[in-house]
N, C-alpha and C positions, 0 to 999 in steps of 0.2 A: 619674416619681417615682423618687427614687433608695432602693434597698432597704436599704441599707449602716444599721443600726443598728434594722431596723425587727424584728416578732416575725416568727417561723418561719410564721403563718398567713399573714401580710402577706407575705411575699414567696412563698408560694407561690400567691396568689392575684394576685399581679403577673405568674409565669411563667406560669399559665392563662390572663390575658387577654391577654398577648403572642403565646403561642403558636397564640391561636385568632385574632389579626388577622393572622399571618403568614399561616396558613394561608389563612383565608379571604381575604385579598386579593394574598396573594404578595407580598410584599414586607414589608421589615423596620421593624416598629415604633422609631419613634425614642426613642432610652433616657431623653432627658430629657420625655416626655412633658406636656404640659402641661394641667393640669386645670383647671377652673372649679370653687372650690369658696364662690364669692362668696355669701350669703345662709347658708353652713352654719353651725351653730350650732357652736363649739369644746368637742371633749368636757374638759370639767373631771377629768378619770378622773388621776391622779397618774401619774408617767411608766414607774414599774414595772409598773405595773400595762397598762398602755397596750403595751407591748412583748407581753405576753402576750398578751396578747386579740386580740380583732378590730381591724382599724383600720381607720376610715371610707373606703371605695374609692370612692365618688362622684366624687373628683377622679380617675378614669383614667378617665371617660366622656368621648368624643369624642362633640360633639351632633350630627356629621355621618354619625355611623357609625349603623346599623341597629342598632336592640336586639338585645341579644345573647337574651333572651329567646326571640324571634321567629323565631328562629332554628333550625329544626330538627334541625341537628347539634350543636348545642350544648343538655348535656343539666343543666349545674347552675351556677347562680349564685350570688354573693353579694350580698343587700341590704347598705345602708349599716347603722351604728350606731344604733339609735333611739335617739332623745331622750328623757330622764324631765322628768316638773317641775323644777324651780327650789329645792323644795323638798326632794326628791331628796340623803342625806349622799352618793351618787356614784353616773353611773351605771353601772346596769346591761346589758350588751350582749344582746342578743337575736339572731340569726342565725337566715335562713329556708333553707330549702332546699327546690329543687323537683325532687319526681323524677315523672317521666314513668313510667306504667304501660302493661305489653300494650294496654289498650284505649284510650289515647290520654289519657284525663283525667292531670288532675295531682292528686298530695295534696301537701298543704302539712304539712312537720313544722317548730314552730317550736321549738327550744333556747336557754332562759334558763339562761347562766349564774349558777352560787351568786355569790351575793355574798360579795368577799373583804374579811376583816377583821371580818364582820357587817354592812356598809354595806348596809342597804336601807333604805326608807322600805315599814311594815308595811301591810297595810289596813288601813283604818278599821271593816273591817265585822268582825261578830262571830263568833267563827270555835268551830265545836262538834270536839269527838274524841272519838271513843267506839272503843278500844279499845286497851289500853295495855301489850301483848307486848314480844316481843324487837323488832320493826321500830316497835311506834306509840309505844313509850316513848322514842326516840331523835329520834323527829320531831319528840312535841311538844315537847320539850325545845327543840329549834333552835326550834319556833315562839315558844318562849315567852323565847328570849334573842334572838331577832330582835323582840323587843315586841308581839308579837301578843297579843289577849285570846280567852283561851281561857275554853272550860268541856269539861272533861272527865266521861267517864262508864268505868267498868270492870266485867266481872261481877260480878269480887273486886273489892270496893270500898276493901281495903287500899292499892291498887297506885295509889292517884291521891291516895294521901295526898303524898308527896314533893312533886308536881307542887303541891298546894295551897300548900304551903310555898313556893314556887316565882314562887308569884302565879297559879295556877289557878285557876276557879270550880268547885265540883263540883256536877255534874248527878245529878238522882236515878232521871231515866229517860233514855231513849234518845229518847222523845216529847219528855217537857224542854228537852232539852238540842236538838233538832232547832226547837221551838218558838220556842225563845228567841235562838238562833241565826242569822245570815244564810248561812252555808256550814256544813254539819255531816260530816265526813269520818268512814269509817269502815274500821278496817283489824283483820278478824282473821280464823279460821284457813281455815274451809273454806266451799263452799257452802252448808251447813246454818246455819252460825253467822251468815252474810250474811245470810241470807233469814231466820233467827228476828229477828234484830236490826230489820230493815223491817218484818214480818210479825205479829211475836208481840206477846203482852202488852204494853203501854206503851212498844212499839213504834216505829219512826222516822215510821212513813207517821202513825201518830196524830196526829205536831207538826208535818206539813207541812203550809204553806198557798202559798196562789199568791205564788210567785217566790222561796219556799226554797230553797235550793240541796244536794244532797246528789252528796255525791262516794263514789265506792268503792273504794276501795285495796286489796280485799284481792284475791288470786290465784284465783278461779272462774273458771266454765266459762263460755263466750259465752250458753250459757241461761239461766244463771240472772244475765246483768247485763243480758240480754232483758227477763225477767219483771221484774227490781227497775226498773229504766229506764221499762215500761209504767204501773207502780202508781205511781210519784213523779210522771211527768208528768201521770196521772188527776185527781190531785188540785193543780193547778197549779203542781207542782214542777218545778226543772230538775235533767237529772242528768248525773252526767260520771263517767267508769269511767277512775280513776287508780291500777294496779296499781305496785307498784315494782319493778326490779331491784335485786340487794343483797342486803347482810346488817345482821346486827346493828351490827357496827363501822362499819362505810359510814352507817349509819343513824345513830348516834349522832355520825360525825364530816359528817353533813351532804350527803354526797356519793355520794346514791342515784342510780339514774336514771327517771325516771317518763314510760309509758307512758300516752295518756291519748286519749278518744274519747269521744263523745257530745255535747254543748251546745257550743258552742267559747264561747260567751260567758261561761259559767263558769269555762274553760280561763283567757282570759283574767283573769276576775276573782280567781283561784286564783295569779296570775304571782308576789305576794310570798312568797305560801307555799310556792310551788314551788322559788323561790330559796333559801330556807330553809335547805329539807330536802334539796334533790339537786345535784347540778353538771349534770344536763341535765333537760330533761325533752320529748318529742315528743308532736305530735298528732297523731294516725293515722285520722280519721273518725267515720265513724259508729260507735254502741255496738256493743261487740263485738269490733271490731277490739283493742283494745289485750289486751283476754281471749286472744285468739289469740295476738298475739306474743307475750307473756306465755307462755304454756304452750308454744310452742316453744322460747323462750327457755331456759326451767326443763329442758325436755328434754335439750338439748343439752350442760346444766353438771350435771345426774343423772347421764345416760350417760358424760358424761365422768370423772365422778366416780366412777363406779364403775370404769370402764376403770383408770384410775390406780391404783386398788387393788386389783384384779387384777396388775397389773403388779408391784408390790411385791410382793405373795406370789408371784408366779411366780420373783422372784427369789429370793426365801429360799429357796423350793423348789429351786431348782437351785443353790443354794450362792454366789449372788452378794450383794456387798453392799447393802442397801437406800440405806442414806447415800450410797454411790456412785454406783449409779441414779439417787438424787433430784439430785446434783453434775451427773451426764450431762444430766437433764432439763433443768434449769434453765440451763444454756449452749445450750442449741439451740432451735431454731423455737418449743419450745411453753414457752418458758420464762416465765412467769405470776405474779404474787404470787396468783393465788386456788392455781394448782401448789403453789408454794414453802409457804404455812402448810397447806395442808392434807398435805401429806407430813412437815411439822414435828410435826404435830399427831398422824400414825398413829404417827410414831415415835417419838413423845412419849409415849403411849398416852393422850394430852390429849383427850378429846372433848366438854366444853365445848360447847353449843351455839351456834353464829354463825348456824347456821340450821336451823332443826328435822329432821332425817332425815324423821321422816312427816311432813313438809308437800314435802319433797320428792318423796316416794314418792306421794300424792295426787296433786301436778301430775303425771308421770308417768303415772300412771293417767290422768288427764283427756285430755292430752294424745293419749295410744290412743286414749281414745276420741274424740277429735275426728278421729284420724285414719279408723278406722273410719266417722264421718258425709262424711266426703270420700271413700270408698273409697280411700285412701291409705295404704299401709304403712308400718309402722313396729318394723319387726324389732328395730332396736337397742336405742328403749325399750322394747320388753315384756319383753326378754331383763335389760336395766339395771331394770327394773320387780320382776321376781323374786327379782332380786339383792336388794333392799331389801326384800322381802316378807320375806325370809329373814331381813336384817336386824332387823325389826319381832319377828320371832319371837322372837328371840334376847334381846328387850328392849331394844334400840338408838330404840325412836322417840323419846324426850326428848332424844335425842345428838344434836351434831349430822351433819352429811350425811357429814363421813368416817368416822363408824363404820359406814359401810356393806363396811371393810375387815375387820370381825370377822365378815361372812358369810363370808367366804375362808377363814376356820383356825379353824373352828367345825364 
C-alpha cells in the first residue's frame, strides 16, 4: 500500500507491520504490497474525514503469513474498520486493542470514536439520566442533539427545566424514570449520593425489572460499584460502571473519555451514546475495574495539580515571574492545555469551576484508601490530599481544582 496521502495512524500502522515482517522473517517487505480486499465493504466515511481516522488495514494481510496475533512477540494489533448498517448518516470507526497482561490473559479495550459533525444513528431504545451537574448537564445535551430520547430526573428539579425545553421528558423519580426507561445512566457527586439514588426512597432499584439496564458514571470507590452491581443484577438488572475522564468543557464539547466495566452487552448497547458524549471510550472487565483506573487517574491530575501551584508560589516567593514560569512550562515536556488554562486561571484569580476542587479532594481520598486495601503507598496523594483539605478549609470546595493554589498564600 502506498502511504503517500494516507492519515498519520495509517502509515504508522503500515511501518508496525513492516517492521514486524522484516523482523520476523528477515528480509524486506515489498513496498507495493498487495492486498486482497475483494468482498470488503467500501467505507462511505467522506475523504477528510477518512485521512483522519483509522483506515481499513485488511488489505496488508498476506493469507500465507502466520496471524500476527499468534504471535507471541507481537504484542498489539489493529482490527479492520467495522461496518454500521446501511442506515448509518456515516460510519463510525471502532478500534480494538489487545494488550497482554502479567498472567497471560488478554483484556480487550474497545474505542468508539465521537462522531464528527453529529453523524450517528441514535438508539432506538429509551435512554433515562438522572443527574444533571457540571459533567451530566453537558452529556445529556450531546445526547439530546445527537437525537436521543431522554427523560431526565434532578434533585433540584429546576435544573432539567432547560433540557425539557430542549425535547426532554421529565421524570418524577429516579424508580420512574428507571421503569420507564431501557438504559438509565446516573452521574453525580460521591458514594453516598450513588448508593441513596439505587437505595433510597423512590429509588432506582424500585423501577428495575429483568433486562433494565443501569449504568454509573459517577467517580466512587470499587465497593460501593460492588454493592450497586450486586442489588441491580438481584433484581434482573444489567449493570455497567461507566466513570468519565474530564471536565466540564470536555463534557459539554462532547469529548470526554469513558472508563467502563461490568455487562459488556450493555457496553455495547450504550456505543451511540458513548459516541455522543466522549471521543473515546475503554472497556476494562469486570465491575470495579474502571472504579480503579478512575481514582488513579484523578490521582495523578490532583497531585499534579497541586505540584503546579506550589511551583507558582515558590516562584513569587523567590522573586521570579509566574507568567514567565508558566511561558517556561508550556515550551517543554510537560507543556499541556489542562497546564496552560489552569496557570491562566491562578493568574487570572478565575476559579470558576471546570471541576469541583472537593470532588477532587474525595477521589484523592478514595484513592489512599484503595491504596491502603492493596497495602500500597501513596505518599504523593496524601501529602496532595492535605494540600486540598486545607484548601476546603479555606472555602475553595465550589472552586474549581486550581484554587487548590490559595492553600499556598493563605
Amino acid at each position: 500500500m502506498i502511504k503517500i496521502n494516507k492519515g498519520k495512524r495509517f502509515q504508522q500502522a503500515v511501518d508496525a507491520v513492516e517492521d514486524f515482517l522484516k523482523k520476523a522473517k528477515g528480509k524486506e517487505q515489498n513496498s507495493d504490497g498487495k492486498g486482497d480486499s475483494k468482498g470488503r465493504k467500501t467505507p462511505t466515511k467522506p475523504l477528510k474525514i477518512l485521512e483522519e481516522d483509522d483506515e481499513d488495514l485488511s488489505a496488508l494481510k498476506d493469507p500465507s503469513e502466520k496471524p500476527v496475533k499468534d504471535d507471541p512477540h507481537f504484542h498489539h494489533f489493529l482490527l479492520s474498520q467495522s461496518e454500521k448498517p446501511a442506515s448509518s448518516m456515516e460510519p463510525i470507526s471502532k478500534r480494538l486493542k489487545i494488550v497482554e497482561e502479567e498472567s497471560g490473559s488478554t483484556s480487550i479495550q474497545a474505542a468508539d470514536s465521537t462522531a464528527i459533525n453529529g453523524s450517528i444513528t441514535p438508539t432506538d431504545k429509551r435512554i433515562g439520566f438522572l443527574g444533571l451537574g457540571l459533567m451530566g448537564s453537558g452529556i445529556v445535551s450531546n445526547l439530546l442533539k445527537m437525537g436521543h430520547v431522554i427523560t431526565v430526573w434532578n434533585r433540584t428539579a429546576e435544573k432539567c427545566d432547560l433540557f425539557i425545553q430542549e425535547g426532554a421528558r421529565l421524570g418524577r423519580t429516579p424508580a420512574e424514570v428507571a421503569s420507564t426507561c431501557d438504559i438509565t445512566f446516573s452521574c453525580v457527586s460521591d458514594p453516598k449520593a450513588a448508593r441513596d439514588l439505587v437505595l433510597g426512597p423512590s429509588g432506582v432499584l424500585q423501577g428495575i425489572r429483568p433486562g433494565k439496564c443501569y449504568v454509573e458514571m459517577s467517580t466512587v470507590d470499587p465497593g460501593t460499584i460492588t454493592e450497586l452491581s450486586q442489588v441491580i443484577t438481584s433484581r434482573g438488572g444489567r449493570f455497567l460502571e461507566a466513570p468519565v475522564a474530564g471536565s466540564q468543557q470536555l463534557s459539554n464539547d462532547g469529548m470526554l473519555v469513558i472508563l467502563a466495566a461490568g455487562d459488556r452487552t450493555v457496553y455495547e448497547d450504550c456505543s451511540s451514546c458513548f459516541q455522543a458524549m466522549a471521543k473515546t471510550s475503554f472497556f476494562l472487565g469486570e465491575a470495579g475495574n474502571a472504579a480503579r483506573m478512575m481514582l488513579i487517574l484523578n490521582m495523578v491530575q490532583g497531585s499534579f495539580m497541586a505540584t503546579i501551584a506550589e511551583g507558582l508560589t515558590l516562584a513569587q516567593a523567590t522573586g521570579q515571574s509566574q507568567q514567565t514560569f508558566l511561558d517556561i512550562l508550556c515550551q517543554g515536556q510537560m507543556a499541556s492545555t489542562f497546564v496552560d488554562q489552569k496557570c491562566q486561571n491562578i493568574l487570572q484569580g478565575n476559579f470558576k469551576p471546570d471541576y469541583y476542587l472537593k470532588h477532587i479532594q474525595k477521589d484523592l481520598r478514595l484513592a489512599i484508601s484503595m491504596g491502603d486495601k492493596a497495602n500500597h503507598p501513596t505518599p504523593m496523594a496524601a501529602a496532595a490530599n492535605e494540600v486540598y483539605k486545607r484548601a476546603k478549609a479555606l472555602d475553595q470546595s465550589d472552586n474549581d481544582i486550581s484554587a487548590v493554589y490559595r492553600a499556598y498564600i493563605h
